[in-house]
Each structure stands twice: as structure tokens, then as C-alpha cells.
C-alpha positions as a LaTeX table, in Angstrom:
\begin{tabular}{lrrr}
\hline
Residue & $x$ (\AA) & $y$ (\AA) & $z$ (\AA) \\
\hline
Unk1 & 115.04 & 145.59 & 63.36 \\
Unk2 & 115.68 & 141.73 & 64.08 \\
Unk3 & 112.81 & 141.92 & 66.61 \\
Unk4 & 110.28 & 142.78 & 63.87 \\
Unk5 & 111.58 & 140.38 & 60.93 \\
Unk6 & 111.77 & 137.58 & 63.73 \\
Unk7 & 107.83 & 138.85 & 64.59 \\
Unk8 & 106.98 & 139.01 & 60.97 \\
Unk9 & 108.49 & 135.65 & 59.87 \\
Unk10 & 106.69 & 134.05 & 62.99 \\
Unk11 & 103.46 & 135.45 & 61.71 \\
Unk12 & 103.98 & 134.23 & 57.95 \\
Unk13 & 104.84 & 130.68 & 59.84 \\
Unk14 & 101.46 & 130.84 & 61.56 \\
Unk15 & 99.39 & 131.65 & 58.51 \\
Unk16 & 100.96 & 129.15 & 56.55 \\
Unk17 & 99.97 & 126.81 & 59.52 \\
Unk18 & 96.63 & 128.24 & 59.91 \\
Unk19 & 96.06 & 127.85 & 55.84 \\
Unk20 & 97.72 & 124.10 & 56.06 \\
Unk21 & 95.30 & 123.26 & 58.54 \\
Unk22 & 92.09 & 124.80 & 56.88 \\
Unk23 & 92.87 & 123.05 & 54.04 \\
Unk24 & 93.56 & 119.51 & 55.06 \\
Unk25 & 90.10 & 120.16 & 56.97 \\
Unk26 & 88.13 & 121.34 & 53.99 \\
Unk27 & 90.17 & 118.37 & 51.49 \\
Unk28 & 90.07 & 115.40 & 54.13 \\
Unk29 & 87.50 & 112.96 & 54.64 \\
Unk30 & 87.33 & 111.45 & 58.15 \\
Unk31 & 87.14 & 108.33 & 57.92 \\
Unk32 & 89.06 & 106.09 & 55.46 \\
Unk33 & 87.35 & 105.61 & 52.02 \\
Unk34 & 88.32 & 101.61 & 51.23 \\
Unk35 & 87.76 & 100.67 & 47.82 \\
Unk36 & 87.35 & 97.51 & 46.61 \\
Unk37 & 86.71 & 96.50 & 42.61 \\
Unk38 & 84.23 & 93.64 & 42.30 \\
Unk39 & 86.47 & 91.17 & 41.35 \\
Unk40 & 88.32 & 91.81 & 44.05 \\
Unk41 & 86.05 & 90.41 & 46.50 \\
Unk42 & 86.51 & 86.59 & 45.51 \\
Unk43 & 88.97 & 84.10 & 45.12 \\
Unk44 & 89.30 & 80.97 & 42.59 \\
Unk45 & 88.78 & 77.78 & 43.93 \\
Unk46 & 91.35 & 75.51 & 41.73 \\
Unk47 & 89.51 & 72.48 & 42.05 \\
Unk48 & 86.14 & 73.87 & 40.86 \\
Unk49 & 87.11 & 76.41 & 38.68 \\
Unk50 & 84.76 & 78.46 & 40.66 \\
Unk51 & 84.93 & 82.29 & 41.97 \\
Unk52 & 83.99 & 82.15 & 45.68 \\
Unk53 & 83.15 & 85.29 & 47.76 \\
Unk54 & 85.99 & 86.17 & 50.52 \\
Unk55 & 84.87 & 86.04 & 54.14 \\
Unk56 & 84.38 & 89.64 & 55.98 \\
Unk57 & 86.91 & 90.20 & 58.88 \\
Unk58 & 83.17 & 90.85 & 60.97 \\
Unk59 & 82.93 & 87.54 & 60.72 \\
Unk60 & 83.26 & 84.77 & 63.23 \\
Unk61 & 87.07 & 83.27 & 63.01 \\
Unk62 & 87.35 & 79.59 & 61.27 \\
Unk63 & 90.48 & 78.92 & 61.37 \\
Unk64 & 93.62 & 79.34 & 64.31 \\
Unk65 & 95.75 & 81.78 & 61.85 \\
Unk66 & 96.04 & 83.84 & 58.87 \\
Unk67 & 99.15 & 84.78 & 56.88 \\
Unk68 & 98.68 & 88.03 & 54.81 \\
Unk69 & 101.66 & 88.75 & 52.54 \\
Unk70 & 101.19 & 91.80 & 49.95 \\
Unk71 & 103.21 & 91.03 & 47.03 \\
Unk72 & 103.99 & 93.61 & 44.07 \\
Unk73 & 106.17 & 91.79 & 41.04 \\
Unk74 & 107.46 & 89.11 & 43.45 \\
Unk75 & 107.58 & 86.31 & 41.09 \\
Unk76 & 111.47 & 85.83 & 42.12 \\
Unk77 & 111.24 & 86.42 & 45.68 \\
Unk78 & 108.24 & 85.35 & 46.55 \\
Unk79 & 108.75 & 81.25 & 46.36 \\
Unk80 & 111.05 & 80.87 & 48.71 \\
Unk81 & 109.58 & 82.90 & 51.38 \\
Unk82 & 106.23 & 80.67 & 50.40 \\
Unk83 & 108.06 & 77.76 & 50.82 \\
Unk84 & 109.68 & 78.60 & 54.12 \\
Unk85 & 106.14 & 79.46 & 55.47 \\
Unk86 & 103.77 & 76.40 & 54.42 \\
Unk87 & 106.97 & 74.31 & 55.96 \\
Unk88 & 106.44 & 75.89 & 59.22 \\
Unk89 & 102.58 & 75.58 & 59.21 \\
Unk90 & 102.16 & 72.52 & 57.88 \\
Unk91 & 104.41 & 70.97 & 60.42 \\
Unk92 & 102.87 & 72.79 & 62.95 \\
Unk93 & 99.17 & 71.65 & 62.36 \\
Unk94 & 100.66 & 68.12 & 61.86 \\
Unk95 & 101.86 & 68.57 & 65.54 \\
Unk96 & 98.83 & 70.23 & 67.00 \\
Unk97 & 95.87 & 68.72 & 65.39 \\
Unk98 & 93.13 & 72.02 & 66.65 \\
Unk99 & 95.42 & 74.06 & 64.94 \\
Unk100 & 94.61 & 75.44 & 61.09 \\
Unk101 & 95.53 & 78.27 & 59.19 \\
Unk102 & 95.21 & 79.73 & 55.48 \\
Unk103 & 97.52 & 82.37 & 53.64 \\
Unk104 & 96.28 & 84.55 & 51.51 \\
Unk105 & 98.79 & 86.41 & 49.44 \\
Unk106 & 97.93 & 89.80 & 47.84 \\
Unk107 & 99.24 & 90.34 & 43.99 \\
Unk108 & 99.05 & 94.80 & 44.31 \\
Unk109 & 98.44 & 95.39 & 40.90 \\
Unk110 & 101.77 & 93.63 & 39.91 \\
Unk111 & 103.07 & 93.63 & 36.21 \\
Unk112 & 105.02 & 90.44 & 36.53 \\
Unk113 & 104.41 & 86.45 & 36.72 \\
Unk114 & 103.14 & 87.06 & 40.20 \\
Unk115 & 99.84 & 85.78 & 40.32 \\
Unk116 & 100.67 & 82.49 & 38.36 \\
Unk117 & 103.25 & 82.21 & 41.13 \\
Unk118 & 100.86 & 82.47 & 43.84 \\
Unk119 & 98.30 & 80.17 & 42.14 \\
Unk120 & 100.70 & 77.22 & 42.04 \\
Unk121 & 100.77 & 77.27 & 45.48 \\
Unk122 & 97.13 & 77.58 & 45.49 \\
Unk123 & 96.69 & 74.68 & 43.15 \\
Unk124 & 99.03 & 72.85 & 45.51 \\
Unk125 & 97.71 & 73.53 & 48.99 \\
Unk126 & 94.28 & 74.10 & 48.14 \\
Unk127 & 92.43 & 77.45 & 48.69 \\
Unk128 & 91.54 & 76.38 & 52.04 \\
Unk129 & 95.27 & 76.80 & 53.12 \\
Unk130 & 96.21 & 79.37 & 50.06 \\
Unk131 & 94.25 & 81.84 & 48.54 \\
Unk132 & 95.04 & 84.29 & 46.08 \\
Unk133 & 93.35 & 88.19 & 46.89 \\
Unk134 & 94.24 & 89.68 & 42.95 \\
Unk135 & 93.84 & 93.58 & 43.54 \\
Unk136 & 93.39 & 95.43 & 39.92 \\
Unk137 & 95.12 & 98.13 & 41.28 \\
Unk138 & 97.83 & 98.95 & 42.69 \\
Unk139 & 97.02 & 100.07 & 46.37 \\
Unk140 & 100.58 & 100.39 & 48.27 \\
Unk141 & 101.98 & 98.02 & 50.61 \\
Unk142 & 99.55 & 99.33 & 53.03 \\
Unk143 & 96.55 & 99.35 & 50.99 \\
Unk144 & 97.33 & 95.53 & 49.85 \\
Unk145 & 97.82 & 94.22 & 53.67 \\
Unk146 & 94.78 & 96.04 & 54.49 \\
Unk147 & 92.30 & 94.11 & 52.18 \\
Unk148 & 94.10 & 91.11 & 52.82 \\
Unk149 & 93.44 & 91.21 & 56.75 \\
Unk150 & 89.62 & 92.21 & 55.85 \\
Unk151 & 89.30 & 88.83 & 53.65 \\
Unk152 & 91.17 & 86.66 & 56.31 \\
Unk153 & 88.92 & 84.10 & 58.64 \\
Unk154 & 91.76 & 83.51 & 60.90 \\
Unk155 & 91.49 & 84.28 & 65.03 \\
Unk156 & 94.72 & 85.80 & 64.79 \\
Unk157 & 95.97 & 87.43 & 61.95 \\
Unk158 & 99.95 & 88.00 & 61.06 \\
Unk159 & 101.22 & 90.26 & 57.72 \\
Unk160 & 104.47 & 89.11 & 57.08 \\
Unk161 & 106.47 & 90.82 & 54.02 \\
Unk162 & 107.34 & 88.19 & 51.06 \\
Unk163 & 110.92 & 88.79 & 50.48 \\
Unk164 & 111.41 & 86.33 & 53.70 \\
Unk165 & 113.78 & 88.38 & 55.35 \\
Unk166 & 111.96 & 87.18 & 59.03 \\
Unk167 & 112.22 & 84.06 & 59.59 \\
Unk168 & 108.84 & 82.27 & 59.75 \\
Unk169 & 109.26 & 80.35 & 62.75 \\
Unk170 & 109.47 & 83.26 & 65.35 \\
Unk171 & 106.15 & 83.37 & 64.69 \\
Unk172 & 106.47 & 81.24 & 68.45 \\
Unk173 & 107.83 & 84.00 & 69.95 \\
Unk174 & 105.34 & 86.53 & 68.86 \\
Unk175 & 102.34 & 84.06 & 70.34 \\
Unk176 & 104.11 & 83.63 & 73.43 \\
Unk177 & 104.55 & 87.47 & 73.83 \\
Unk178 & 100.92 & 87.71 & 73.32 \\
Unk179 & 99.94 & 84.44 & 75.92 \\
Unk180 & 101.72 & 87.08 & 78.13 \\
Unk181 & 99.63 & 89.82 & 77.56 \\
Unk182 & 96.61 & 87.69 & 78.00 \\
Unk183 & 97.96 & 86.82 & 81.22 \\
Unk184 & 97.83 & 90.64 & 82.50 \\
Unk185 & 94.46 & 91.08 & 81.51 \\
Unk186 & 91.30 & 91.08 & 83.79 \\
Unk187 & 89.11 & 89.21 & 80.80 \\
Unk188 & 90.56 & 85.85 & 80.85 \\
Unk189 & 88.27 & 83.42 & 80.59 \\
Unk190 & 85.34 & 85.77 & 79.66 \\
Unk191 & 85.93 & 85.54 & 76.30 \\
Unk192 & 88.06 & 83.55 & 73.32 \\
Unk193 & 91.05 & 84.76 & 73.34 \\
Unk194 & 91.17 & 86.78 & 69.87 \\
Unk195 & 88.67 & 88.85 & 71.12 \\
Unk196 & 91.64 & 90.20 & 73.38 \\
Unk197 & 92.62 & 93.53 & 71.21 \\
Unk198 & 96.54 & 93.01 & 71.51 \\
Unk199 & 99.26 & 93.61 & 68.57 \\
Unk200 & 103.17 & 91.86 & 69.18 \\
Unk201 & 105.48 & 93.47 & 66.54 \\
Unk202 & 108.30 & 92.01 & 64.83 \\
Unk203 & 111.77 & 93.87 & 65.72 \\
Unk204 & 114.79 & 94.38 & 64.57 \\
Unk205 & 115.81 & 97.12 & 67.02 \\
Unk206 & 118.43 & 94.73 & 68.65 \\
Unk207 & 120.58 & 94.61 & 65.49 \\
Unk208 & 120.48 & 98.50 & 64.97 \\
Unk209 & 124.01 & 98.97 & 65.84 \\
Unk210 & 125.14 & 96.21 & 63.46 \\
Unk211 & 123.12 & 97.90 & 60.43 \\
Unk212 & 124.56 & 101.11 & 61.09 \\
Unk213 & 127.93 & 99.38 & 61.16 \\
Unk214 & 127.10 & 98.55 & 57.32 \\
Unk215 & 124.74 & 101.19 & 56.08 \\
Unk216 & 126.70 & 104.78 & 54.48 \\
Unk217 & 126.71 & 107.58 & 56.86 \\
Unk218 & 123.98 & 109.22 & 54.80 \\
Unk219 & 121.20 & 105.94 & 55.28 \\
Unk220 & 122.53 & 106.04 & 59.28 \\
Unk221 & 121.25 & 109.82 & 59.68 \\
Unk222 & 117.59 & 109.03 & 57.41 \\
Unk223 & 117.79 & 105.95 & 60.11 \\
Unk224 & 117.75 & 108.22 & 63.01 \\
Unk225 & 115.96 & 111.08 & 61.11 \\
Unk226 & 112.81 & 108.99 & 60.60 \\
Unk227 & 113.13 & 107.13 & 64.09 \\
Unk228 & 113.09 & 110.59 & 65.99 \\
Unk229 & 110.15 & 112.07 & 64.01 \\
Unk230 & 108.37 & 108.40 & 64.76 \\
Unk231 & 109.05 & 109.18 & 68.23 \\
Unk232 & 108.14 & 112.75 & 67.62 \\
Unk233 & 104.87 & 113.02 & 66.35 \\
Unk234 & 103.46 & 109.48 & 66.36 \\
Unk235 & 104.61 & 106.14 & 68.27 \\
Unk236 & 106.75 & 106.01 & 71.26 \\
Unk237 & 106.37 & 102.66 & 72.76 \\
Unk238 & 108.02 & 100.85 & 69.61 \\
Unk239 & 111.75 & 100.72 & 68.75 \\
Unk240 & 110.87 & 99.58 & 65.20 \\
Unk241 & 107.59 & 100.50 & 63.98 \\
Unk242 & 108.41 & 98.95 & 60.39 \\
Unk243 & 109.92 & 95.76 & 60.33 \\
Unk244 & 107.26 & 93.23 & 58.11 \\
Unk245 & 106.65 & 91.36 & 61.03 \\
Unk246 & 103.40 & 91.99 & 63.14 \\
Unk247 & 100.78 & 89.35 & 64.87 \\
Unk248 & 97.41 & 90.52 & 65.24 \\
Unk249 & 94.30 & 89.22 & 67.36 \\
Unk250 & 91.32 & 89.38 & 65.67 \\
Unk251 & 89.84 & 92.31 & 68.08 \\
Unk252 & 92.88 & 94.21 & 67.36 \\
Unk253 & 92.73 & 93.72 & 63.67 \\
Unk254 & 88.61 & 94.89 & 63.54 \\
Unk255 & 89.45 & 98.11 & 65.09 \\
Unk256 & 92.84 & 98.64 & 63.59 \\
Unk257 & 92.14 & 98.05 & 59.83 \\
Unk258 & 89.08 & 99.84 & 59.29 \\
Unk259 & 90.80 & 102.96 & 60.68 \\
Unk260 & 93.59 & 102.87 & 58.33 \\
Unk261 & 93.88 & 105.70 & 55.95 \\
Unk262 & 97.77 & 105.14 & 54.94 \\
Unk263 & 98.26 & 102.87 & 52.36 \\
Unk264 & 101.90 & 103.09 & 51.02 \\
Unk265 & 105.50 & 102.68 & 53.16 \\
Unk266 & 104.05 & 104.47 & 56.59 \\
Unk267 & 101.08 & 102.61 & 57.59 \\
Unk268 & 102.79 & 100.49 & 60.34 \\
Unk269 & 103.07 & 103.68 & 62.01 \\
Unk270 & 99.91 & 105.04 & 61.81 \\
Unk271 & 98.58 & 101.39 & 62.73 \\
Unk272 & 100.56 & 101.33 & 65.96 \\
Unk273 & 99.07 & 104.62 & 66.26 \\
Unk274 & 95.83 & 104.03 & 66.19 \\
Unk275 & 96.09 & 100.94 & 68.74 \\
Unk276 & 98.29 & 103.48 & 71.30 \\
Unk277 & 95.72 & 106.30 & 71.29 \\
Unk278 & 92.64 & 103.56 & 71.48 \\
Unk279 & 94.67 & 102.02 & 74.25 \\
Unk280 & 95.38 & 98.76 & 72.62 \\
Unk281 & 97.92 & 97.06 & 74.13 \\
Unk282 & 101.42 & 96.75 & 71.97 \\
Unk283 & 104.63 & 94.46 & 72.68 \\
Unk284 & 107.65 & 94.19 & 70.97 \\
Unk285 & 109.63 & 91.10 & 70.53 \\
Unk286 & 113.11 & 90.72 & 68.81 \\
Unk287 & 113.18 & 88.39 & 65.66 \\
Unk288 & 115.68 & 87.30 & 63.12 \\
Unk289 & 116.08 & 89.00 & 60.03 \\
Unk290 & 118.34 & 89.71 & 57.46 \\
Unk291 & 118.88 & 91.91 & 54.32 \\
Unk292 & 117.28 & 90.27 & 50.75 \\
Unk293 & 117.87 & 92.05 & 47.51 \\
Unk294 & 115.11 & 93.54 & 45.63 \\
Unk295 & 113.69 & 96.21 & 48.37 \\
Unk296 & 110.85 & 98.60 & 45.82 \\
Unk297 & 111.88 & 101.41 & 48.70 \\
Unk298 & 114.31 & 103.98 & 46.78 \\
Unk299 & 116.21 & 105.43 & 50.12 \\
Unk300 & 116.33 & 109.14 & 49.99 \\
Unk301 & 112.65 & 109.57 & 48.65 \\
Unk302 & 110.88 & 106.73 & 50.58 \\
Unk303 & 112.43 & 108.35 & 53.69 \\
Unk304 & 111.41 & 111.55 & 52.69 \\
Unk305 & 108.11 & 110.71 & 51.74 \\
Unk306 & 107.52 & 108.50 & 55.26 \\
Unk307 & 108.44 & 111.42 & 56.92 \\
Unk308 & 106.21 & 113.84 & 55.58 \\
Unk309 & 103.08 & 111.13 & 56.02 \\
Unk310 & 104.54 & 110.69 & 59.83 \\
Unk311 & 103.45 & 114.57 & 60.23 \\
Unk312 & 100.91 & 114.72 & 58.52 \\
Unk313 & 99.32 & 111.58 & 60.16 \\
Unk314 & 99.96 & 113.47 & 63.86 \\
Unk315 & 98.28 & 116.94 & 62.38 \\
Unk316 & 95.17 & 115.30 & 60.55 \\
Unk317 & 94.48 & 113.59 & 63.73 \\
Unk318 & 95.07 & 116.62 & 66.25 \\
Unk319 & 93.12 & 118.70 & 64.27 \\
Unk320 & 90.05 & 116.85 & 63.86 \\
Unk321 & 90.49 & 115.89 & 59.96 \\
Unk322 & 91.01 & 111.78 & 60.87 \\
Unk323 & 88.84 & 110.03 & 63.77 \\
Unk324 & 88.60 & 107.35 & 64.71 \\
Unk325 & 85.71 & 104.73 & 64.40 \\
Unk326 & 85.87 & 102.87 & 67.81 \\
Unk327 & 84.50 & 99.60 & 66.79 \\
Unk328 & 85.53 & 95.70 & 67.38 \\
Unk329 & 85.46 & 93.16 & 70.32 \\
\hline
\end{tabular}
């Protein structure tokens, strides 16, 4: 008797399969469907008064570096992370005169003060250094970083997250880890180096036994949960595939974006995804970081929900219903 209702319930488990797959097949489109409102595709120049078009990341880099920070109702959070970060460059391209950058924050849609936040900094700077990418909708973290990184001009490209948890100036380390990666490779000197597909990543993997220290038993197994089905069914070269931290080269960035389907918490991992099954090489570098109030993740559902994308991300690819455009430098 247990022989048949174990034979029967595997059967029901490989329909239900079967009919899962079928229908993500018939209900999926295969490559991701960006959309982007009109207004969406320029920025306001304060000193003109004038909307000007965004660049198109296809576009020839004019400047060394571009900050992308998505920002939904941030109007508390977001100044001093600002602050910390035009510090940083501004002393940096005082000290190395080839080197330029611009930031563009992205407002997703928020319902606060946080787009006359950003455009006091954009008034300040000028929207050569800060530019403001207002999205009329909310698109998810994911969605927000993504049209950021296909407005930027920069030849490498970092998303950073705007409650300023990281702080800005490991941004050395992350170039560094990426000189080192140019080293390895057999195009050096061939070409700039942003066309070099690489991506360094942010971590926070070294303080994981300090967190779980803190965190309730209950956050500590979600913690593991969602680290083994990372491991599981998507990225296994990464300790932390989700700390707001990650430096992109241009190359990397053209192939990576365009591919993105994810838009809310789990994009990171699809992201690092994409770049491991395209063959794009990935590094991981420890930063600081430390816990700021305000997080819009609500623990047991945001887990929950990141893990069901994190499988469903591994089965739309293996069966066909994602691919991949292979396209960049």
C-alpha cells in the first residue's frame, strides 16, 4: 500500500511540475520588457530650467564613474548618505584631476519630499555631477537601479543603496579588486579598460557571525534559509549576493542590465547570475557596513518572497522561458 501512495503522490508532484512549467512557458516573455514613461527619459537642468534627454548606456562613457542610488520615500535618510558620497568624490577628483563622475539618484515612484531632496543637491552640484532620474512609477529596487545604470555616462558604474549603511570610501577597495582582475586578463592593453566585463561586489559575509550574534533565532534560520537556496539554485561564487554595494565596468553593465527581468528585493541574484552563466568574471571584497533604521524589507515576507523569485529565476532559465541576449563589449 505505501509503495503505491508514494508512486501516486510522485506522479501528482510531476504533473504539477509538468503544468508549472507549461505555464510559465506559455505566460513568460523571454526577454525582459523595460518600460520607460516619456518623462522619464530626461532630467532638469537647474540652471536652464530645461528638460534634457538622458544619455543611453550604448553610448560612449564621458565621465570616470557613476553613482546610481534608487531611492523610495528617502527624504530622511537619504541626505546624509548624499553628503557622505559627494565628500568622497569631490575630494577625490580634486586629487586626481582625469578623474569625474556624476550621481544620479532614482526617486521610485516615492510619496514623500524625496525628489525636492534630491534636487537640492542637484541645484547645488550641478546636473553634471547630480542628476535626478524621477520614475512615475514605482518599479522595485531593482527596476529603479536598472534605469538608473541605462541613463548613466560613466566607464564604470557603482549602485550603492541610500540609507548609507556602506561606507563610501571602500569604493578604493572595490577598484583595486577590479585593477586585479584586469591584471589576469589576456586583453590588457587592447582595449579601455571598461570594456573589460568584470563586477566586484560589496560584502558583508565577514561580519555574518556578529549579525547572527544579534539577529532572533527566527531572522538567523531565514539568514541561512535564503543563503542555501542562493547557493542552491542560483549563485555559488558569492557569500553575499545582496549587500547594496556593487562596482560595475561598463561592458559588464551593457550585458548585465538589459538581461534583467527582476525588479524588486532579488535582482542582485539574478544579476550575479546572469554574469556567472555568461562567464563574466565576479570578485568579492569585504566592506564596512552597519545597520540604519528604516529598512522597506518586512522580514518574514521579503524572505519568503526572495525565495520563491530565487526558484523561479533557476526554472525560467532551465527551461527555456528567460534567455539571454548576449550583447556588450
Amino acid at each position: 500500500m505505501l509503495p503505491l501512495i508514494a508512486i501516486v503522490l510522485s506522479l501528482v508532484v510531476i504533473l504539477l511540475l509538468l503544468g508549472l512549467c507549461a505555464t510559465l512557458m506559455m505566460i513568460t516573455k523571454p526577454y525582459p520588457q523595460i518600460v520607460r514613461y516619456d518623462d522619464e527619459k530626461y532630467f532638469e537642468d537647474p540652471s536652464t530650467r530645461l528638460k534634457c534627454p538622458f544619455p543611453v548606456l550604448s553610448d560612449i562613457p564621458s565621465v570616470s564613474l557613476s553613482v546610481v542610488v534608487p531611492a523610495y520615500c528617502e527624504e530622511f535618510r537619504l541626505p546624509p548618505m548624499l553628503d557622505e558620497c559627494f565628500e568622497y568624490l569631490e575630494r577625490r577628483s580634486s586629487n586626481e584631476p582625469k578623474f569625474t563622475y556624476e550621481v544620479l539618484v532614482v526617486n521610485d515612484g516615492s510619496l514623500d519630499r524625496t525628489s525636492e531632496v534630491i534636487m537640492r543637491y542637484v541645484e547645488k552640484y550641478g546636473s553634471d555631477k547630480c542628476r535626478l532620474v524621477h520614475l512615475i512609477k514605482n518599479r522595485g529596487k531593482g527596476g529603479a537601479i536598472r534605469l538608473g545604470v541605462l541613463s548613466s555616462r560613466g566607464e564604470y558604474i557603482l549602485f550603492a543603496d541610500a540609507d548609507g549603511a556602506t561606507r563610501f570610501s571602500d569604493l578604493d577597495k572595490l577598484q583595486s579588486a577590479f585593477q586585479l582582475i584586469l591584471r589576469k586578463s589576456k586583453r590588457i592593453g587592447s582595449d579601455p579598460d571598461w570594456k573589460i566585463p568584470a563586477i566586484i561586489c560589496g560584502s558583508r559575509a565577514h561580519l555574518e557571525q556578529e549579525a547572527i550574534a544579534t539577529r532572533s533565532f527566527f531572522r538567523t534560520i531565514l539568514m541561512h534559509g535564503f543563503h542555501f537556496l542562493v547557493w542552491l539554485f542560483t549563485v555559488r561564487g558569492i557569500r553575499d549576493t545582496q549587500c547594496g554595494f556593487k562596482f560595475f565596468s561598463r561592458s559588464a553593465a551593457r550585458i548585465c542590465f538589459p538581461n534583467l527581468h527582476i525588479e524588486r528585493w532579488a535582482f542582485d541574484v539574478e544579476l550575479l547570475y546572469i554574469a556567472e552563466t555568461l562567464g563574466i568574471p565576479i570578485d568579492e571584497v569585504a566592506v564596512y557596513w552597519t545597520e540604519i533604521e528604516g529598512s522597506k524589507l518586512t522580514p518574514l515576507w521579503s524572505w519568503l518572497q526572495m525565495g520563491g523569485d530565487l526558484v523561479l529565476i533557476w526554472l525560467r532559465y532551465k527551461i527555456g522561458a528567460w534567455k539571454l541576449l548576449r550583447k556588450g563589449d
